[in-house]
mmCIF file of the C-alpha atoms, coordinates in Angstrom:
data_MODEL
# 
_entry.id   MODEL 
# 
loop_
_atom_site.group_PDB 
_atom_site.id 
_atom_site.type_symbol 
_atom_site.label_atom_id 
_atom_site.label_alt_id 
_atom_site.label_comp_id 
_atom_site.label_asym_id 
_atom_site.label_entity_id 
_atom_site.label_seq_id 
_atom_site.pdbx_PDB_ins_code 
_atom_site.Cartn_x 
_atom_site.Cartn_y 
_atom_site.Cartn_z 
_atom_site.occupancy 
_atom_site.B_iso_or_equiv 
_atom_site.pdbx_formal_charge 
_atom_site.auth_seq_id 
_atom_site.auth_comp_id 
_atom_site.auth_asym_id 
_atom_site.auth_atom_id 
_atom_site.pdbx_PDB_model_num 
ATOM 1   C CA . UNK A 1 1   ? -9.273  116.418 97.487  1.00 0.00 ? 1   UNK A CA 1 
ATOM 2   C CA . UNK A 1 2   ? -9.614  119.560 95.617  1.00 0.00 ? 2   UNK A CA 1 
ATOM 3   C CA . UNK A 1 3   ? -11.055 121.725 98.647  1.00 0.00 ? 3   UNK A CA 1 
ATOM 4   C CA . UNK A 1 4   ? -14.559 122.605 96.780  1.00 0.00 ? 4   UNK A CA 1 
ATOM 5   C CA . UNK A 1 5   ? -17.591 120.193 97.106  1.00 0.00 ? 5   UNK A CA 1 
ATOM 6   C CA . UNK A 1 6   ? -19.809 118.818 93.568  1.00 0.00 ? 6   UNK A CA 1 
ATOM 7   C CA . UNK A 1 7   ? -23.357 118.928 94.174  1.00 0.00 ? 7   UNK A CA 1 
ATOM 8   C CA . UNK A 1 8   ? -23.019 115.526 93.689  1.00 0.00 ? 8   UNK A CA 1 
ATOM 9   C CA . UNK A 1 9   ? -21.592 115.221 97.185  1.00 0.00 ? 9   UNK A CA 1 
ATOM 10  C CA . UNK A 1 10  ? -24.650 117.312 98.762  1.00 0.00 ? 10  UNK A CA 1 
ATOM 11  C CA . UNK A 1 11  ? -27.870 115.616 100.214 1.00 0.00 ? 11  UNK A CA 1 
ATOM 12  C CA . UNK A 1 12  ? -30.491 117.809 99.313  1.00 0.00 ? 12  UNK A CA 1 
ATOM 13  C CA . UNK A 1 13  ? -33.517 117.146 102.167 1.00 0.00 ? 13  UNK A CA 1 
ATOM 14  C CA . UNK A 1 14  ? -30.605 117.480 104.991 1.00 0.00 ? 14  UNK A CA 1 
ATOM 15  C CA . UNK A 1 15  ? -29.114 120.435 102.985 1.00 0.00 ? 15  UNK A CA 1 
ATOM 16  C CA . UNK A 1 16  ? -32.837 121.992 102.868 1.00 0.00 ? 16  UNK A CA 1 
ATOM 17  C CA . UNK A 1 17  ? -33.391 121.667 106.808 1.00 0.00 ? 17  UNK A CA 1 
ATOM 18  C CA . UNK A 1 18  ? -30.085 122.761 107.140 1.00 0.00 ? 18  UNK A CA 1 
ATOM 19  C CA . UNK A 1 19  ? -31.064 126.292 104.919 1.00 0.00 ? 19  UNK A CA 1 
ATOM 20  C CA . UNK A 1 20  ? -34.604 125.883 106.957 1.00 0.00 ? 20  UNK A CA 1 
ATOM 21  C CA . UNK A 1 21  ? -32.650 125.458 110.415 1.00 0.00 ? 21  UNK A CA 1 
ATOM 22  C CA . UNK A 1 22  ? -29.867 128.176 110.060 1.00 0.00 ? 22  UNK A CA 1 
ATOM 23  C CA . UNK A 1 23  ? -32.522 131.111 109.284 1.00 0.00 ? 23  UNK A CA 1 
ATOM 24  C CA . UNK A 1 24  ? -34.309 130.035 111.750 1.00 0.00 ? 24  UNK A CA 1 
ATOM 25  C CA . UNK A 1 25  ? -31.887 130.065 113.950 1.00 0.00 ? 25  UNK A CA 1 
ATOM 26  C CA . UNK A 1 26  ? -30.105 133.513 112.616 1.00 0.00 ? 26  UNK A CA 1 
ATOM 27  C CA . UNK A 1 27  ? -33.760 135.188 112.734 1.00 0.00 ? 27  UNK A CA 1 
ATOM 28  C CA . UNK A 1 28  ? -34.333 134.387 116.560 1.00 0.00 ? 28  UNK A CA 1 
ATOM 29  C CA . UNK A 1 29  ? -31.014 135.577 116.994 1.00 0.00 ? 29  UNK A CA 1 
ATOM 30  C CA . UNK A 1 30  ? -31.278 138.821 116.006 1.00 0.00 ? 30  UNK A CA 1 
ATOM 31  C CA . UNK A 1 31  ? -34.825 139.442 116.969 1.00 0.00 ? 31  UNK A CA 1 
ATOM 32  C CA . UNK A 1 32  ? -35.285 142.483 119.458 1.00 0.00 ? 32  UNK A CA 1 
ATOM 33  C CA . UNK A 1 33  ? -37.423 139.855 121.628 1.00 0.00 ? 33  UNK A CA 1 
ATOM 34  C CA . UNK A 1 34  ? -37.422 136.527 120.143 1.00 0.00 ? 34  UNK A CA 1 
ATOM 35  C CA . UNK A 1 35  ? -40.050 134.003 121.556 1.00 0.00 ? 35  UNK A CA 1 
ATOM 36  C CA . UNK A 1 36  ? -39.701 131.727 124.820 1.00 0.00 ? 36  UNK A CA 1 
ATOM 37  C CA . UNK A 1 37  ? -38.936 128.720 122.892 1.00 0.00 ? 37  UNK A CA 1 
ATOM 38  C CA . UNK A 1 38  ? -38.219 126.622 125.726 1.00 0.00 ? 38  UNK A CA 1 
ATOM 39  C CA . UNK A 1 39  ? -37.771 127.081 129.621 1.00 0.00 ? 39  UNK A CA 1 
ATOM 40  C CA . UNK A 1 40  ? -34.166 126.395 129.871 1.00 0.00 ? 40  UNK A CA 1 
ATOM 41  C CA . UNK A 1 41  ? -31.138 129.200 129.543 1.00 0.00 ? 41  UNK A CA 1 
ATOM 42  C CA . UNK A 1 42  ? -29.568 131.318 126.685 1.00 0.00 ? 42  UNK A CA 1 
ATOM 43  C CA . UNK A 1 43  ? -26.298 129.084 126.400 1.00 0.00 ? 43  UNK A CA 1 
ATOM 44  C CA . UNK A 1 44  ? -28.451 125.664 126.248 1.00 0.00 ? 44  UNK A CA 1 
ATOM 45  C CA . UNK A 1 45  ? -30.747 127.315 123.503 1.00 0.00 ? 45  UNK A CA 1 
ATOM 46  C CA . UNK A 1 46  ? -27.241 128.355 121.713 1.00 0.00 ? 46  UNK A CA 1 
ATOM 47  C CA . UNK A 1 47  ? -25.772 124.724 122.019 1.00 0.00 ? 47  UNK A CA 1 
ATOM 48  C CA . UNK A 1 48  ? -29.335 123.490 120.866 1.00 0.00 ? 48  UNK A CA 1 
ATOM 49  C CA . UNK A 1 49  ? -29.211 125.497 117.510 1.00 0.00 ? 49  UNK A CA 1 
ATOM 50  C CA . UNK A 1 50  ? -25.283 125.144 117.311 1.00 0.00 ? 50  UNK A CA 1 
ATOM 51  C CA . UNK A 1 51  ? -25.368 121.318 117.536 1.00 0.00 ? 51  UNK A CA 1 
ATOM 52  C CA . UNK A 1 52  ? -28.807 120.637 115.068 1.00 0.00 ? 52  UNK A CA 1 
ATOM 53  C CA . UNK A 1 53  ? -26.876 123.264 112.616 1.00 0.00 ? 53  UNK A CA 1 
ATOM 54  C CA . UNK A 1 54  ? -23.969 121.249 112.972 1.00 0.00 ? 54  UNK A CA 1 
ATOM 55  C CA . UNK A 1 55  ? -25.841 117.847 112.499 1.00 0.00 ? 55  UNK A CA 1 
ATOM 56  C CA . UNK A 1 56  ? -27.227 119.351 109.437 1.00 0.00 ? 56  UNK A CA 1 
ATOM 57  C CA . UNK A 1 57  ? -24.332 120.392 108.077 1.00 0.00 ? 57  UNK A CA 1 
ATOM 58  C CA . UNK A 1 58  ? -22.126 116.820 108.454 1.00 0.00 ? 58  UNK A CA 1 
ATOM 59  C CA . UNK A 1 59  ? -25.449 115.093 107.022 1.00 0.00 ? 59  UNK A CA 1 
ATOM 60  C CA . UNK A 1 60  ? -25.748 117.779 103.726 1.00 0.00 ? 60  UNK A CA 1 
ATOM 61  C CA . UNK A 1 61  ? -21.798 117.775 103.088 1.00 0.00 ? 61  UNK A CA 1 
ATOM 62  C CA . UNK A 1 62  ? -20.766 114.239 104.173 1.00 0.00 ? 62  UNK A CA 1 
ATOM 63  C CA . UNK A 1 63  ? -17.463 114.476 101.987 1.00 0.00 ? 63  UNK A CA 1 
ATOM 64  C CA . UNK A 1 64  ? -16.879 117.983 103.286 1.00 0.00 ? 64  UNK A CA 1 
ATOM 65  C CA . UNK A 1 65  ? -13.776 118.545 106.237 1.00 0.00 ? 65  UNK A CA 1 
ATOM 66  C CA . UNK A 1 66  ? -14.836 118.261 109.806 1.00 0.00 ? 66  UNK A CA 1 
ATOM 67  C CA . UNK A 1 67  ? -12.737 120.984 110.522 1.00 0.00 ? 67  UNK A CA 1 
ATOM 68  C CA . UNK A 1 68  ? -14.223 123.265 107.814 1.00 0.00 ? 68  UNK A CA 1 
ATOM 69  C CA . UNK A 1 69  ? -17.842 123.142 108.625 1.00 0.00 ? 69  UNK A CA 1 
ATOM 70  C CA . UNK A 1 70  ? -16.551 123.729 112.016 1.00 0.00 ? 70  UNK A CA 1 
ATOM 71  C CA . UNK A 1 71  ? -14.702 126.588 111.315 1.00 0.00 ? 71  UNK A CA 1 
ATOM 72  C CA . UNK A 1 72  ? -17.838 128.263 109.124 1.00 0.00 ? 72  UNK A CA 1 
ATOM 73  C CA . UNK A 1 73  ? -20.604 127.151 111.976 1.00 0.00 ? 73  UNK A CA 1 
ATOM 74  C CA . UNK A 1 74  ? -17.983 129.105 114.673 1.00 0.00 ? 74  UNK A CA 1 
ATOM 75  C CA . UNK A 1 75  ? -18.017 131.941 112.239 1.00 0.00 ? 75  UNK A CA 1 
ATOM 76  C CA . UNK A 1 76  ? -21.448 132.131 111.743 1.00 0.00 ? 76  UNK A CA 1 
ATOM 77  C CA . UNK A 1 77  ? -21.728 131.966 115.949 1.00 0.00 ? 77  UNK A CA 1 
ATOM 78  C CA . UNK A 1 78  ? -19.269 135.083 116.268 1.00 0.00 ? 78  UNK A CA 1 
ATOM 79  C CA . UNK A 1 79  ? -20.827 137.228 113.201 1.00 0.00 ? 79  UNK A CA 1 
ATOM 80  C CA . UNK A 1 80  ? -23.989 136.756 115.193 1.00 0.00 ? 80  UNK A CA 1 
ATOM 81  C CA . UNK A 1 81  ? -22.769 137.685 118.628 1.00 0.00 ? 81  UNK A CA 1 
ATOM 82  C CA . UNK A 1 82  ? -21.289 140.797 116.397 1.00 0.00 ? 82  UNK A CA 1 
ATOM 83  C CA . UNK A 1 83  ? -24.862 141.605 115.220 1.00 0.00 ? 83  UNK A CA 1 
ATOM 84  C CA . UNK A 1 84  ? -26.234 141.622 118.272 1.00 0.00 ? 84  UNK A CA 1 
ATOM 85  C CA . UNK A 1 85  ? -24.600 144.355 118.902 1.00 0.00 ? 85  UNK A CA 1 
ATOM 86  C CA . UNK A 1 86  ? -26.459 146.527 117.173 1.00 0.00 ? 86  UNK A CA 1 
ATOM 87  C CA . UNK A 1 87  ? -28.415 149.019 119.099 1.00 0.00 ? 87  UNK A CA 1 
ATOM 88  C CA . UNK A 1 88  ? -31.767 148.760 117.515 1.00 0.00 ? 88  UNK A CA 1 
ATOM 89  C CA . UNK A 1 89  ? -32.346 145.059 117.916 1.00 0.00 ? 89  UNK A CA 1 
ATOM 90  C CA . UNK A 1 90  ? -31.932 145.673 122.199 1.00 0.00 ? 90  UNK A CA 1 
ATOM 91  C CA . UNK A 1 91  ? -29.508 142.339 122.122 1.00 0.00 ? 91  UNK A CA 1 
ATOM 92  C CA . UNK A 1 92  ? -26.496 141.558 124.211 1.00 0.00 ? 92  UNK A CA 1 
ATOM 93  C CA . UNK A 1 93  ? -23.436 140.574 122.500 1.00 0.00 ? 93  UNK A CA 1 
ATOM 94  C CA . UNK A 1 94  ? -21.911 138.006 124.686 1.00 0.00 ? 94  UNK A CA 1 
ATOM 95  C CA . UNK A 1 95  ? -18.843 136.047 124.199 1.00 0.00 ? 95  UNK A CA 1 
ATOM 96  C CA . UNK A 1 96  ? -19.667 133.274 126.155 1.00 0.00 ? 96  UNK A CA 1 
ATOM 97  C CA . UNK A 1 97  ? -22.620 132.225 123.753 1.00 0.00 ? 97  UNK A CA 1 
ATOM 98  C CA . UNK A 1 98  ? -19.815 132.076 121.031 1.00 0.00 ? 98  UNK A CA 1 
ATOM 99  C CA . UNK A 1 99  ? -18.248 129.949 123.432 1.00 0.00 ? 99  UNK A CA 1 
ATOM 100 C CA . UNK A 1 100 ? -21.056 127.601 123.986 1.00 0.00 ? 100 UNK A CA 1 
ATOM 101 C CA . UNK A 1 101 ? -21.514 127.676 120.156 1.00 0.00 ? 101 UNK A CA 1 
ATOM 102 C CA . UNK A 1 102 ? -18.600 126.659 119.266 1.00 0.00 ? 102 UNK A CA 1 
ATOM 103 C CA . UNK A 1 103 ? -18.101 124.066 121.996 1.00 0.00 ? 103 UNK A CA 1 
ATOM 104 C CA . UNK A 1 104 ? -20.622 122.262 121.203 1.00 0.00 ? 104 UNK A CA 1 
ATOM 105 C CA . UNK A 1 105 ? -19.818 122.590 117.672 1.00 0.00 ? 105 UNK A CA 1 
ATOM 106 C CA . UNK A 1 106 ? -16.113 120.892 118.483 1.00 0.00 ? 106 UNK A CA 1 
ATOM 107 C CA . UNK A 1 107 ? -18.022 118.353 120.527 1.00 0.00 ? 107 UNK A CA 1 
ATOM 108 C CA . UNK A 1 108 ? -20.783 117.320 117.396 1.00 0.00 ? 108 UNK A CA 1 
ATOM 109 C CA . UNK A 1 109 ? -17.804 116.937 115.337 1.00 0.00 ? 109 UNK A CA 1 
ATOM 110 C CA . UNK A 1 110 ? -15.701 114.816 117.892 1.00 0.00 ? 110 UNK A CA 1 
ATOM 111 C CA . UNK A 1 111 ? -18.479 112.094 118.056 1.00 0.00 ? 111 UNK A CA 1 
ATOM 112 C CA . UNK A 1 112 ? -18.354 112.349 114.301 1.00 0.00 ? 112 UNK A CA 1 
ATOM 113 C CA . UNK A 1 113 ? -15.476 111.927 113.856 1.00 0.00 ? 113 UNK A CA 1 
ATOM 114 C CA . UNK A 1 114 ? -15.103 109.045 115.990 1.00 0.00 ? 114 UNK A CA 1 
ATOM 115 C CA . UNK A 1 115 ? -18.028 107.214 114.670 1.00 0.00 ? 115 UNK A CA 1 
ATOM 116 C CA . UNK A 1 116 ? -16.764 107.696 110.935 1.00 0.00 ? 116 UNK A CA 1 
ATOM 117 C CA . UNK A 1 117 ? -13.297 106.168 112.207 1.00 0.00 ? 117 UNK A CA 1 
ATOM 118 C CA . UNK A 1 118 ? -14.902 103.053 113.853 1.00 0.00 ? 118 UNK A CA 1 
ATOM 119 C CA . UNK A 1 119 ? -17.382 102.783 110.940 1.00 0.00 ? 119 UNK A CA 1 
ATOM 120 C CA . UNK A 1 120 ? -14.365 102.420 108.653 1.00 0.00 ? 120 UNK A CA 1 
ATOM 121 C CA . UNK A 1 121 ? -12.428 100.357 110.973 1.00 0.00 ? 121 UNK A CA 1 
ATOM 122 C CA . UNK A 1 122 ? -15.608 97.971  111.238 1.00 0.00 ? 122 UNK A CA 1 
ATOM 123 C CA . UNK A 1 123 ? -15.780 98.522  107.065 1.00 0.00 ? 123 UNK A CA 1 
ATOM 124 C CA . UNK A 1 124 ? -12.216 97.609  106.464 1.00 0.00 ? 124 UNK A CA 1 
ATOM 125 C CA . UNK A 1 125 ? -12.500 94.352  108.745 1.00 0.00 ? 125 UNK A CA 1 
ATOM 126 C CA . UNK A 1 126 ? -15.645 93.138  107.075 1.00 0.00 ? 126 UNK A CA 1 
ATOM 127 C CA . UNK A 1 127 ? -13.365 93.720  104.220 1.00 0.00 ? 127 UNK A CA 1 
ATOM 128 C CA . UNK A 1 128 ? -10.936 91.332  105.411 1.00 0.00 ? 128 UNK A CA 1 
ATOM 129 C CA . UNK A 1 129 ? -13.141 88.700  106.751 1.00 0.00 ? 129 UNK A CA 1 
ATOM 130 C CA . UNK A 1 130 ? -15.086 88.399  103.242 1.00 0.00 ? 130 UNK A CA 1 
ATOM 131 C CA . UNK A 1 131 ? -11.889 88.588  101.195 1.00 0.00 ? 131 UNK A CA 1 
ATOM 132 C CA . UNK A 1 132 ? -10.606 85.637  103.542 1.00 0.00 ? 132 UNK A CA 1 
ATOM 133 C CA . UNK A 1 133 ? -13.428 83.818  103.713 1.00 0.00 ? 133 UNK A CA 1 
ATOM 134 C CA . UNK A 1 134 ? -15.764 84.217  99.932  1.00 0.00 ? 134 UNK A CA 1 
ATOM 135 C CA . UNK A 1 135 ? -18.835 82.392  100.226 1.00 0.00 ? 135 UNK A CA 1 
ATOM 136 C CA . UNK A 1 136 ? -19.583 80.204  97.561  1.00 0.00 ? 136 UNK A CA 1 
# 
């Protein structure tokens, strides 16, 4: 494998709500005082968006590395906690949401990873049971 992905190996819809999802996401982030979206805390809203964008991004680039959309969803995680920094937008740059962003980015990509194994397992034994057994 080269390292670059075709556009042949892109799903547009999931690479659309993946575009939709991440500026969605990057825009609450960096408003001065984003909307109550839901009644829960600041690291479950992070793992929320870090775990859809993740999603996303497996479903948009399936022939893409695991460990390469992780490593660009963890970047995008720290260049926002860096933004928020700024002193105009009245955020708190907190290392623990990079944390829980990139936790539950490792996590998403775990389960992944394991279903993709035991879905080629499963593939490969279907494989042998057919070429053993060819119906007539």
């Amino acid at each position: 494998m080269t390292g670059t992905t075709s556009l042949a190996q892109v799903r547009p819809l999931f690479l659309l709500a993946l575009v939709a999802a991440t500026l969605g996401a990057v825009t609450l982030a960096l408003l001065p005082h984003p909307p109550q979206v839901a009644n829960v805390g600041d690291k479950w809203q992070h793992m929320f968006a870090f775990g859809t964008l993740t999603m996303l991004s497996v479903l948009a680039f399936p022939a893409s590395s695991l460990l390469r959309i992780g490593e660009r969803l963890s970047f995008l995680g720290a260049m926002i906690e860096v933004l928020q920094s700024i002193p105009s937008l009245h955020r708190d740059c907190d290392i623990m949401d990079w944390v829980a962003d990139t936790t539950i980015i490792v996590a998403v990509l775990v389960v992944v990873a394991v279903a993709r194994r035991a879905g080629a397992g499963g593939a490969a034994a279907q494989e042998r049971r057919t070429a053993l057994h060819p119906r007539a």
